[in-house]
DRENTORKOL-3810 file (N, C-alpha, C; in nm, 4 decimals):
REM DRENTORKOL-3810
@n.u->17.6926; n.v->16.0747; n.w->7.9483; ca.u->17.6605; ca.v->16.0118; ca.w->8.0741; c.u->17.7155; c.v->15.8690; c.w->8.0702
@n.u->17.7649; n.v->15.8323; n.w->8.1976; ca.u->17.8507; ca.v->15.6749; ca.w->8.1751; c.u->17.7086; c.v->15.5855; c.w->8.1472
@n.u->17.7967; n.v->15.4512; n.w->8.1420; ca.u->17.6567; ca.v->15.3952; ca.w->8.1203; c.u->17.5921; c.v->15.3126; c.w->8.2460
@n.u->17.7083; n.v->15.2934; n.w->8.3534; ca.u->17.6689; ca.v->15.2539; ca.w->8.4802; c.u->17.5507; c.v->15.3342; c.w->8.5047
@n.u->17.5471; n.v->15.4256; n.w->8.5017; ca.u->17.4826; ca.v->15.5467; ca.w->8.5501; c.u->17.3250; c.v->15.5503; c.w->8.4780
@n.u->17.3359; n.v->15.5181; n.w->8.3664; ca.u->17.2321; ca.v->15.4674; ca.w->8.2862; c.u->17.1413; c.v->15.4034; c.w->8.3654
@n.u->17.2293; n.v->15.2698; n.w->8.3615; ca.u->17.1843; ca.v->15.1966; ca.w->8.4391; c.u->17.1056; c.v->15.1853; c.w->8.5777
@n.u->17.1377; n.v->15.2149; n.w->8.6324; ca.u->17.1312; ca.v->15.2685; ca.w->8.7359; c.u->16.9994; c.v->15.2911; c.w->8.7502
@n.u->17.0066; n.v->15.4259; n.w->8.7128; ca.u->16.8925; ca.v->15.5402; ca.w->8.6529; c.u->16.7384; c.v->15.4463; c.w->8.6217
@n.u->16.8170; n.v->15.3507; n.w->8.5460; ca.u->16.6767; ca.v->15.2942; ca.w->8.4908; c.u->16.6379; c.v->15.1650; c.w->8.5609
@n.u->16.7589; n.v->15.0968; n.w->8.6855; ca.u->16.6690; ca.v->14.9601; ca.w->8.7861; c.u->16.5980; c.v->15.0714; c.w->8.8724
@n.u->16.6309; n.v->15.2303; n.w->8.9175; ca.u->16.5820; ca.v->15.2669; ca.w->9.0263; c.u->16.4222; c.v->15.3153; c.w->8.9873
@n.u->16.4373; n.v->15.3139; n.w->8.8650; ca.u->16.2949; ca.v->15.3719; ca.w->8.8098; c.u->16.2025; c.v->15.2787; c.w->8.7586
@n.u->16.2686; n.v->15.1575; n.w->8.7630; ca.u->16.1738; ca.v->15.0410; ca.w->8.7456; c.u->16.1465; c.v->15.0102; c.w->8.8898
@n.u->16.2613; n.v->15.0016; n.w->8.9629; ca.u->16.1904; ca.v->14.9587; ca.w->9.1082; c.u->16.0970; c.v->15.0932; c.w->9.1910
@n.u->16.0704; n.v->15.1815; n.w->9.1487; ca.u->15.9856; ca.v->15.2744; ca.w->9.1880; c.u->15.8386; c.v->15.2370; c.w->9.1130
@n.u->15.8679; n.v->15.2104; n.w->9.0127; ca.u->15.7343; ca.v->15.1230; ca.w->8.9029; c.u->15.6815; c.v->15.0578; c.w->8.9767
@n.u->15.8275; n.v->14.9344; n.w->9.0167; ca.u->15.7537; ca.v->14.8297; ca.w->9.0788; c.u->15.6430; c.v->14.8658; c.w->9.2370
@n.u->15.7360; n.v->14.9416; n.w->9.3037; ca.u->15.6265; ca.v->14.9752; ca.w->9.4480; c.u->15.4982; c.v->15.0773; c.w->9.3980
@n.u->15.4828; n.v->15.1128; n.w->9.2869; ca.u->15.3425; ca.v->15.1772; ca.w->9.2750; c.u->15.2476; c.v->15.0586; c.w->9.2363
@n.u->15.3053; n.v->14.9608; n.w->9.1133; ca.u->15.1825; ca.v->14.8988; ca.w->9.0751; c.u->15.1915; c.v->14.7529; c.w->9.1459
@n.u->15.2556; n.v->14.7297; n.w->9.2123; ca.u->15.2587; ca.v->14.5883; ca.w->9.3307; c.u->15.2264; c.v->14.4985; c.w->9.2244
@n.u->15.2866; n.v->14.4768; n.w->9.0884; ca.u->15.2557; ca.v->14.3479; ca.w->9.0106; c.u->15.3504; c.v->14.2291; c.w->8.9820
@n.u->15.4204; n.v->14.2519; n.w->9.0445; ca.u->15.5915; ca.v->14.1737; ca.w->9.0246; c.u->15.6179; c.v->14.1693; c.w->8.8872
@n.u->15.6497; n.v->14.2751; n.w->8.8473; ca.u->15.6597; ca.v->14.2587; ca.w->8.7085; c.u->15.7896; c.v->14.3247; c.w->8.6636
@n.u->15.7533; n.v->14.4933; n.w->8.7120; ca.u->15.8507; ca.v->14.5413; ca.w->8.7265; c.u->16.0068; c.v->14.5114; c.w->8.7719
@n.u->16.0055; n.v->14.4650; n.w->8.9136; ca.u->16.0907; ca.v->14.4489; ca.w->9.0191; c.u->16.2208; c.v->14.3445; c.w->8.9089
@n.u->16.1612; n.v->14.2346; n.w->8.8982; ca.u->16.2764; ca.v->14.1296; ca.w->8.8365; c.u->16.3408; c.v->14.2297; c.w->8.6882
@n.u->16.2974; n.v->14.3044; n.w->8.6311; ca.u->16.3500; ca.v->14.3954; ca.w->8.5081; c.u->16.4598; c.v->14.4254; c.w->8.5826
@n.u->16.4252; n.v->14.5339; n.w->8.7320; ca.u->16.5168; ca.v->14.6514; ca.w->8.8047; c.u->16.7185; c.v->14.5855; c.w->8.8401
@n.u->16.6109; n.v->14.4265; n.w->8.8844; ca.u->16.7635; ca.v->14.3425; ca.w->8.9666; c.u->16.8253; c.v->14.3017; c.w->8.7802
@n.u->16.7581; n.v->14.2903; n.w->8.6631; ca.u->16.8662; ca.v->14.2807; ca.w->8.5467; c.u->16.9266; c.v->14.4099; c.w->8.5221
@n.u->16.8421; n.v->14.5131; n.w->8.5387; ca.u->16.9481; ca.v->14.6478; ca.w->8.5183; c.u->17.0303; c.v->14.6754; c.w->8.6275
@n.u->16.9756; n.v->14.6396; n.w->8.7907; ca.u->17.1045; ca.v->14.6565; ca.w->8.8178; c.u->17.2224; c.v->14.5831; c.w->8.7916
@n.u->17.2267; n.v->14.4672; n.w->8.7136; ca.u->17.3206; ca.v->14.3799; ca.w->8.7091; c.u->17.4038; c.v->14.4282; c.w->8.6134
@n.u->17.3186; n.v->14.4590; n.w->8.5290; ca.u->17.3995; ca.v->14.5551; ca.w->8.4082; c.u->17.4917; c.v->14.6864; c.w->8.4461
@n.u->17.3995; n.v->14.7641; n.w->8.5541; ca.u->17.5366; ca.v->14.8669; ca.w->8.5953; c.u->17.6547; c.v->14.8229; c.w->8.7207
@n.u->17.6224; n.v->14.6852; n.w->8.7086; ca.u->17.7342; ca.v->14.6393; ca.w->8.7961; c.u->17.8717; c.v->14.6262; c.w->8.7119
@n.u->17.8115; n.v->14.5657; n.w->8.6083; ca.u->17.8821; ca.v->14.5037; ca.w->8.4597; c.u->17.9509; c.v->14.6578; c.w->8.4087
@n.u->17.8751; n.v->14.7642; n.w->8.3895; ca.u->17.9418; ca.v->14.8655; ca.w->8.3139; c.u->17.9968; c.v->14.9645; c.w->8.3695
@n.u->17.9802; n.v->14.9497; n.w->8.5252; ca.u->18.0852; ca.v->14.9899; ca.w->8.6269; c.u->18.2065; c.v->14.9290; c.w->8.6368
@n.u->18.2097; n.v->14.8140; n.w->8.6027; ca.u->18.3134; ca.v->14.6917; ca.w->8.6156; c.u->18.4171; c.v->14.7367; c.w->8.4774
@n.u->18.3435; n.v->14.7903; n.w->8.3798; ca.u->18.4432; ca.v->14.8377; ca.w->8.2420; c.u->18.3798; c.v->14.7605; c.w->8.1584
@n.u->18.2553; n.v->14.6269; n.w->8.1208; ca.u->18.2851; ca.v->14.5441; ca.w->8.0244; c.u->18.2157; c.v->14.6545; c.w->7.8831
@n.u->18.1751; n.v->14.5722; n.w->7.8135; ca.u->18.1510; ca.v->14.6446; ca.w->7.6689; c.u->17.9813; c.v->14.5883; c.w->7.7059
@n.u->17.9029; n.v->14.7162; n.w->7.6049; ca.u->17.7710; ca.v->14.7304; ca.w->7.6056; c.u->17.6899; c.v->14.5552; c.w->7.5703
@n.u->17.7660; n.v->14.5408; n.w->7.4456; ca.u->17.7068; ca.v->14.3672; ca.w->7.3951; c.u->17.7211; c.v->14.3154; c.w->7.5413
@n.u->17.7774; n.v->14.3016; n.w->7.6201; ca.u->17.7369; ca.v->14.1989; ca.w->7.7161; c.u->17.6954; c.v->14.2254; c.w->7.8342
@n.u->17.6634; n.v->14.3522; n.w->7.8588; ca.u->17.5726; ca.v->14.4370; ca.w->7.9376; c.u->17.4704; c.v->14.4078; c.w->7.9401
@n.u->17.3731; n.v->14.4103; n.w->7.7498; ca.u->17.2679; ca.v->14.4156; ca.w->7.6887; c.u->17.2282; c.v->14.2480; c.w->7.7449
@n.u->17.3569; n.v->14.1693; n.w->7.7234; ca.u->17.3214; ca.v->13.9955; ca.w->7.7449; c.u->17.2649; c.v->13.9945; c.w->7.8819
@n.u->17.3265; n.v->13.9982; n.w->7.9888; ca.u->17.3530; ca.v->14.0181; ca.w->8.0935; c.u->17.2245; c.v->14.0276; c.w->8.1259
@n.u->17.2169; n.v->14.1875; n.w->8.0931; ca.u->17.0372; ca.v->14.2214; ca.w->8.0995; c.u->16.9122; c.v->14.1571; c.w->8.0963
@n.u->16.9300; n.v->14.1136; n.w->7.9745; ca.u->16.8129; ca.v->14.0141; ca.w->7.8945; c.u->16.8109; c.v->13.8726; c.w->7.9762
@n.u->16.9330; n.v->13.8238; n.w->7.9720; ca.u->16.9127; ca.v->13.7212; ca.w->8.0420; c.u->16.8983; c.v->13.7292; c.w->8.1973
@n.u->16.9583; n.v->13.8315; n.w->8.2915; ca.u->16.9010; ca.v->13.8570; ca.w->8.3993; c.u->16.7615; c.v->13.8794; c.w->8.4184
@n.u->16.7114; n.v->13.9345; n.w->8.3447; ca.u->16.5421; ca.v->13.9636; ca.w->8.3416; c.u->16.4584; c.v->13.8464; c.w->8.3220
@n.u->16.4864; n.v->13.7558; n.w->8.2604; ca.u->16.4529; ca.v->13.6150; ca.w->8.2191; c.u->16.4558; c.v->13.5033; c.w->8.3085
@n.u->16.6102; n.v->13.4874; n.w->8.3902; ca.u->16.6145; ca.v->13.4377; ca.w->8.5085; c.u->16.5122; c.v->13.5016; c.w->8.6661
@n.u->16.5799; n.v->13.6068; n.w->8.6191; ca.u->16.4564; ca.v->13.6463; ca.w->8.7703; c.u->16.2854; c.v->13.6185; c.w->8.7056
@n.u->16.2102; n.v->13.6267; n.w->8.5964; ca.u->16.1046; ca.v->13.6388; ca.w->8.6013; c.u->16.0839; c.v->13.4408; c.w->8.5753
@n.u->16.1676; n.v->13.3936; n.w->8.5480; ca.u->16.1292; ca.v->13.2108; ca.w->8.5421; c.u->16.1869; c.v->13.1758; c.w->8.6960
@n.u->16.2287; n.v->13.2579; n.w->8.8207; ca.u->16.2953; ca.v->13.1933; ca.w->8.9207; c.u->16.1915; c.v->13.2677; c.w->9.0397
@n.u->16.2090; n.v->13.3828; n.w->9.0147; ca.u->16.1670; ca.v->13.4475; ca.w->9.1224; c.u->15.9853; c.v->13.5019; c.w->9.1194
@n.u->15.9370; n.v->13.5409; n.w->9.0165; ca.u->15.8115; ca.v->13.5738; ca.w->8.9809; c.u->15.7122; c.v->13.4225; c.w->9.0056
@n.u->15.7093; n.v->13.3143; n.w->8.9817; ca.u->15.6428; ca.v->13.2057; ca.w->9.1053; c.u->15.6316; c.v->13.2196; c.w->9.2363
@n.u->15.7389; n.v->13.2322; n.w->9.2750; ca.u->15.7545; ca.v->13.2496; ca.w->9.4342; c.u->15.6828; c.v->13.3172; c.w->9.4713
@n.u->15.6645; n.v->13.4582; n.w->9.3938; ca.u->15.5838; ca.v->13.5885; ca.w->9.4284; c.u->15.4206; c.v->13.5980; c.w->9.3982
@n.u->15.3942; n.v->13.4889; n.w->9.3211; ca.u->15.2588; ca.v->13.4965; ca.w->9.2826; c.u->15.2327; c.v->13.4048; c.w->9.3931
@n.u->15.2536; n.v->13.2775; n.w->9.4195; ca.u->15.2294; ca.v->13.1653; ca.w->9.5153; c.u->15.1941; c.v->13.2395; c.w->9.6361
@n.u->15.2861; n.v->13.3927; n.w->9.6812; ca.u->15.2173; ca.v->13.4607; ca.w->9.7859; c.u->15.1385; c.v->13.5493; c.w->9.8164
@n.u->15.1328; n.v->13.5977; n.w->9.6493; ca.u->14.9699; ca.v->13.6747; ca.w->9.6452; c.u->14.8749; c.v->13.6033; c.w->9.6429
@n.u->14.8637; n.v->13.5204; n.w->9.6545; ca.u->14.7539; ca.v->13.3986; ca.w->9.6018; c.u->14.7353; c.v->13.3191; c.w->9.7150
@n.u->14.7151; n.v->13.3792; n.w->9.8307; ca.u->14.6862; ca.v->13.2884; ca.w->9.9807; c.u->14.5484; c.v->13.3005; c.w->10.0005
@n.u->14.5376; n.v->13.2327; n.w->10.0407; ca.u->14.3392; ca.v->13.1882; ca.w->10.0967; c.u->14.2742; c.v->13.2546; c.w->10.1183
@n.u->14.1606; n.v->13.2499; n.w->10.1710; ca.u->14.0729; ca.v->13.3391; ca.w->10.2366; c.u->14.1006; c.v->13.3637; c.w->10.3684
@n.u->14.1144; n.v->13.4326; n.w->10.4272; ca.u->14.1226; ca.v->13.4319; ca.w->10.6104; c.u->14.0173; c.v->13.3316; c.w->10.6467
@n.u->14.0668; n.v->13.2798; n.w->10.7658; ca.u->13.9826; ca.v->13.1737; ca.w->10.8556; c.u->13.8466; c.v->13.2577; c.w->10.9054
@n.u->13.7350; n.v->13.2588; n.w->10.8616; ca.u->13.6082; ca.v->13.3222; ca.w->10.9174; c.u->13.5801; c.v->13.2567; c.w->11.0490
@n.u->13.5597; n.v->13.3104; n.w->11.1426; ca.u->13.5347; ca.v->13.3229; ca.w->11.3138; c.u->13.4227; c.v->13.3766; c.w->11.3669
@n.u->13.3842; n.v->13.3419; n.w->11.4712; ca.u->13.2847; ca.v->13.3886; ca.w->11.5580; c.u->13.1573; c.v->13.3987; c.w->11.4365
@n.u->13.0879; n.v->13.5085; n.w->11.4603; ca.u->12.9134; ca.v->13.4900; ca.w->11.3803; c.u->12.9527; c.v->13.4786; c.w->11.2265
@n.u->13.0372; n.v->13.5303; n.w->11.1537; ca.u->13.1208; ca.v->13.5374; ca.w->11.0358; c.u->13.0952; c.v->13.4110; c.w->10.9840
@n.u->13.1318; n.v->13.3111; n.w->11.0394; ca.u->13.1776; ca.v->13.1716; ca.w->11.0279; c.u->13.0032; c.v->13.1422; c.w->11.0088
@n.u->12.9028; n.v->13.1718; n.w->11.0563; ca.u->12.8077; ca.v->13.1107; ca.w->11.0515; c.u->12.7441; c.v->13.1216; c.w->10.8837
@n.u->12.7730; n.v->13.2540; n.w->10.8293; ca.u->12.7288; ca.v->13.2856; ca.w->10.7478; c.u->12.7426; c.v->13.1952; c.w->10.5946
@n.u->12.6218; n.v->13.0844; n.w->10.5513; ca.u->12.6222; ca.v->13.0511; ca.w->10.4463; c.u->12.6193; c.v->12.8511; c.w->10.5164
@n.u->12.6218; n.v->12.9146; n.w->10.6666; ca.u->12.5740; ca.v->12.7452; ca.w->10.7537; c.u->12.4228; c.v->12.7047; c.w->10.7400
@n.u->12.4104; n.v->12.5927; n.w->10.7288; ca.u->12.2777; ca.v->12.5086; ca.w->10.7479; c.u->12.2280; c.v->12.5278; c.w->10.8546
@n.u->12.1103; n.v->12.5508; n.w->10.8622; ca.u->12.0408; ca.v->12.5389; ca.w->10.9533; c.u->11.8637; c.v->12.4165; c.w->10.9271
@n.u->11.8468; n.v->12.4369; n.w->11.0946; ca.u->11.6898; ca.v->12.3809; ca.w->11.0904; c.u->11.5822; c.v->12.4524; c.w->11.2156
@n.u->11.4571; n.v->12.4822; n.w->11.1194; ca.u->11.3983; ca.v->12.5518; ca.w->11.1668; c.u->11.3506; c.v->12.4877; c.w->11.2857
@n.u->11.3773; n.v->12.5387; n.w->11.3985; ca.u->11.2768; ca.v->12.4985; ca.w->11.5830; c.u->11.1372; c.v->12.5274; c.w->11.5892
@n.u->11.1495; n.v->12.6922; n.w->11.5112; ca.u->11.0132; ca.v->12.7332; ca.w->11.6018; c.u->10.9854; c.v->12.8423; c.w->11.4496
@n.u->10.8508; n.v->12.8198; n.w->11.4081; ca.u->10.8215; ca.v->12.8636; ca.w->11.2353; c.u->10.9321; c.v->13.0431; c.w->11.2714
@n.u->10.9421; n.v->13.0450; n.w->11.0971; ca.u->11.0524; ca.v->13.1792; ca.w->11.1328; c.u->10.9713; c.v->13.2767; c.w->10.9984
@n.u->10.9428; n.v->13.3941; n.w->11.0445; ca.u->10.8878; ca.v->13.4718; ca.w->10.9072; c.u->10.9225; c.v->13.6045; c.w->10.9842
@n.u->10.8754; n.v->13.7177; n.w->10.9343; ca.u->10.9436; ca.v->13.8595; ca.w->10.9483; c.u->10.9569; c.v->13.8824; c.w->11.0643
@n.u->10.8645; n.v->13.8647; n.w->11.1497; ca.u->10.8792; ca.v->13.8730; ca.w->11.3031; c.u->10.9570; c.v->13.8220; c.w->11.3598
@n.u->11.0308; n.v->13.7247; n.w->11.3601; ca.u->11.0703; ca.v->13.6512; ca.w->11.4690; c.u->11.0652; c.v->13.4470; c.w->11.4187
@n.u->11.1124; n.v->13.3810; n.w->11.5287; ca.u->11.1256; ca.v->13.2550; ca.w->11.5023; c.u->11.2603; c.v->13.1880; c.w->11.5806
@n.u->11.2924; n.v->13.0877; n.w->11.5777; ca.u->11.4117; ca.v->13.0082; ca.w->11.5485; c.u->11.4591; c.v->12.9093; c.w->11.5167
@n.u->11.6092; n.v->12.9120; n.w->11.5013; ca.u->11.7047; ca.v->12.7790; ca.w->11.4304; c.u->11.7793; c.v->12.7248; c.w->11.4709
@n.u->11.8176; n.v->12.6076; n.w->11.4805; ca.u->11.9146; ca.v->12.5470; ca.w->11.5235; c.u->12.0384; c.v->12.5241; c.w->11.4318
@n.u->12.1276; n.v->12.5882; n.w->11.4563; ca.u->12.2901; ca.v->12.6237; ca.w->11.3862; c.u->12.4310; c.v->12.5481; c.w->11.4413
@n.u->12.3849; n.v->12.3935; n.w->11.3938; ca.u->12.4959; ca.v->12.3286; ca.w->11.4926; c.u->12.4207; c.v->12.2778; c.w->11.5740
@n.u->12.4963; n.v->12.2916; n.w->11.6865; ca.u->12.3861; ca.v->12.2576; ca.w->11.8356; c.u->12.3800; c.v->12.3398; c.w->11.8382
@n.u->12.3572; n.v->12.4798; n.w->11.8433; ca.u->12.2808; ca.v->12.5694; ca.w->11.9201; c.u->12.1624; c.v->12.6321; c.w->11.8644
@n.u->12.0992; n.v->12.6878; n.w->11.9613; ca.u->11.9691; ca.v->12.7472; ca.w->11.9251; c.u->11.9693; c.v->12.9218; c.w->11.9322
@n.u->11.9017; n.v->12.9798; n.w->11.8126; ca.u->11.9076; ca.v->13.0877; ca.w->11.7996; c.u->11.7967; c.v->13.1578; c.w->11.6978
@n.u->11.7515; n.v->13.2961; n.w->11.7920; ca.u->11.6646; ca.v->13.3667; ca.w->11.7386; c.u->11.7219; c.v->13.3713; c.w->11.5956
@n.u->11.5247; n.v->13.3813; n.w->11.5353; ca.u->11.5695; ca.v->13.3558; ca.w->11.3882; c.u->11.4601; c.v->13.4752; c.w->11.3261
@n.u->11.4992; n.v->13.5733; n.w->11.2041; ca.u->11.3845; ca.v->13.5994; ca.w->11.1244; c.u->11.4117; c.v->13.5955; c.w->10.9789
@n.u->11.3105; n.v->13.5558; n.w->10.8986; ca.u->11.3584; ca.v->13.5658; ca.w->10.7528; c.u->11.3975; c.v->13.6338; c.w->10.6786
@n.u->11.5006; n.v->13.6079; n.w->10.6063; ca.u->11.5791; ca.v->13.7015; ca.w->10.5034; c.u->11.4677; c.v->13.7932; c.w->10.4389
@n.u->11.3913; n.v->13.7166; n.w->10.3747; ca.u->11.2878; ca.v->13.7600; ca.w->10.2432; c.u->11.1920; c.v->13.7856; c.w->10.3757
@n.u->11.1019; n.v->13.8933; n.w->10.3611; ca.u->11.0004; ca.v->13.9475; ca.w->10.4243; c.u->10.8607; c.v->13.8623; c.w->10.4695
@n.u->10.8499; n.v->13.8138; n.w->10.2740; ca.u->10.7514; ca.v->13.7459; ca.w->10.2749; c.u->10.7499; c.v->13.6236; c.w->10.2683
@n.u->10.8397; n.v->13.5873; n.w->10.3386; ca.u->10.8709; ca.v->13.4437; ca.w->10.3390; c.u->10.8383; c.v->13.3176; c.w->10.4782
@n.u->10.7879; n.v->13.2328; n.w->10.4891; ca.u->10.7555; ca.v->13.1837; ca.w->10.6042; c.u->10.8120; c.v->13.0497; c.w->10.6299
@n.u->10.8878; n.v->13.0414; n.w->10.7360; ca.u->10.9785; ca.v->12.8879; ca.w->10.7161; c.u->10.8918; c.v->12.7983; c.w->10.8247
@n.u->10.8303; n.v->12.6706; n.w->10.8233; ca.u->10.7750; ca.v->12.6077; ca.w->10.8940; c.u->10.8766; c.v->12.4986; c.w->10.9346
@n.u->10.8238; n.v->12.4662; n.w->11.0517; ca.u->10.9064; ca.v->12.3789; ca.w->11.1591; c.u->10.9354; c.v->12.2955; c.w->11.1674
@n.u->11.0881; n.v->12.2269; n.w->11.1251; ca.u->11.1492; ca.v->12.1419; ca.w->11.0680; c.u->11.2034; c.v->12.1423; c.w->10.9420
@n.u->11.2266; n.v->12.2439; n.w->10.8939; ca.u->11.2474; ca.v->12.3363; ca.w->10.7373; c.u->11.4078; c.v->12.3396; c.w->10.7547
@n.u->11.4720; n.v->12.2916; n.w->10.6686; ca.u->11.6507; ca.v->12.2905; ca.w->10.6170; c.u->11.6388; c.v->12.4500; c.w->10.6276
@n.u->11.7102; n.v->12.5506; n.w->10.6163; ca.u->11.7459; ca.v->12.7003; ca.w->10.5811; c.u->11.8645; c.v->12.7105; c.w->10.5597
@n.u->11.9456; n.v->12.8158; n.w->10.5348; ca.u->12.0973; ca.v->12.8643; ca.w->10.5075; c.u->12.0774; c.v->13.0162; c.w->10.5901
@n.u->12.1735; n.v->13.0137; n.w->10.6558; ca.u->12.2001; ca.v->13.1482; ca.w->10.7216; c.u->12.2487; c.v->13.2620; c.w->10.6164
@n.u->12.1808; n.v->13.3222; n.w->10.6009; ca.u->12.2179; ca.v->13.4277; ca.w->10.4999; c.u->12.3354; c.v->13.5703; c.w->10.5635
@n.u->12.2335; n.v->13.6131; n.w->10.6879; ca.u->12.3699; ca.v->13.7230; ca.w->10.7179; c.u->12.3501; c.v->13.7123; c.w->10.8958
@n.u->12.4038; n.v->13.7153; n.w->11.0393; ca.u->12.4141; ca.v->13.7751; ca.w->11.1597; c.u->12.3844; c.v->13.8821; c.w->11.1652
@n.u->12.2279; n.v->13.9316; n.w->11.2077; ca.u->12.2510; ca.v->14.0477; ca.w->11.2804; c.u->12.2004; c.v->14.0422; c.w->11.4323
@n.u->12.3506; n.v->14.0999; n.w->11.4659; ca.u->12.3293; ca.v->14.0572; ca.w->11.6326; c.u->12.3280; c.v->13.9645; c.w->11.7145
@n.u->12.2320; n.v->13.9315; n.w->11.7667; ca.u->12.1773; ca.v->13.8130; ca.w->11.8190; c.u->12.1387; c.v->13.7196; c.w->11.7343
@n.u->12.0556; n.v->13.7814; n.w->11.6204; ca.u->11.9501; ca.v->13.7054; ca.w->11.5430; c.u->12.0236; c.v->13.6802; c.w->11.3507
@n.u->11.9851; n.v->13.5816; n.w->11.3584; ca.u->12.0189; ca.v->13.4725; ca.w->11.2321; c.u->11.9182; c.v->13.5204; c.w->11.1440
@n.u->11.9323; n.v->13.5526; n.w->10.9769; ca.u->11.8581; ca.v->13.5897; ca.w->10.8832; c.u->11.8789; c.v->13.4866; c.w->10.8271
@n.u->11.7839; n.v->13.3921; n.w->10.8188; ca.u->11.8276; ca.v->13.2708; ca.w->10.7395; c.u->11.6827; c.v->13.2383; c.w->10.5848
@n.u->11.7150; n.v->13.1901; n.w->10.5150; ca.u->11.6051; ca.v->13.1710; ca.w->10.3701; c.u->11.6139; c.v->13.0397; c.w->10.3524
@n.u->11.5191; n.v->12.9845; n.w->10.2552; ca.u->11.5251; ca.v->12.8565; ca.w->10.1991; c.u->11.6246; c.v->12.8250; c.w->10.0181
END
């Protein structure tokens, strides 16, 4: 078997690596082997195929593998609407325990009942919004 062909054989099976395990790891290997069956399509001799290789794999993973982590590695999405409230300060309006109550979240005012069951928040009490349901704010101390 030539050795282009080798080659070949083995960037297409690294870059198939690479789209199963999405680690950028693979991918920069695939672009040194293909470089290599560019090289042994071209006629040169294996020693500098092998160079070629090694050092192609080296360049792409010190050039290109940053780039690629810097964009797996993006933020959290912007939390919106009741989402956004979750883990906000609040202050208690009107006492808040299993039944019912409310808080003021910002400026606004909103039905409130306590996270914990047995828990009773009296009026003028700091809280943290624990989760939105619905209308109503589950908030604890």
């Amino acid at each position: 078997m030539a050795d282009w062909l080798i080659w070949l054989l083995v960037a297409v099976a690294l870059a198939v690596g690479e789209i199963f395990t999405l680690s950028f790891v693979l991918g920069p290997i695939a672009l040194a082997a293909l470089a290599a069956a560019t090289l042994a399509a071209a006629g040169v001799g294996l020693a500098l195929q092998l160079i070629v290789f090694i050092a192609g794999a080296a360049g792409s993973f010190a050039l290109v593998r940053p780039i690629a982590r810097r964009h797996l590695r993006t933020p959290p999405a912007l939390r919106t609407g009741t989402a956004a409230l979750v883990g906000a300060r609040a202050i208690v309006v009107d006492r808040v325990d299993a039944d019912g109550g409310q808080v003021r979240i910002g400026g606004d005012v909103w039905t409130a009942r306590a996270f914990f069951d047995d828990q009773v928040l009296e009026k003028g009490q700091r809280v943290e919004v624990a989760k939105i349901d619905g209308a109503t704010a589950l908030v604890y101390e």
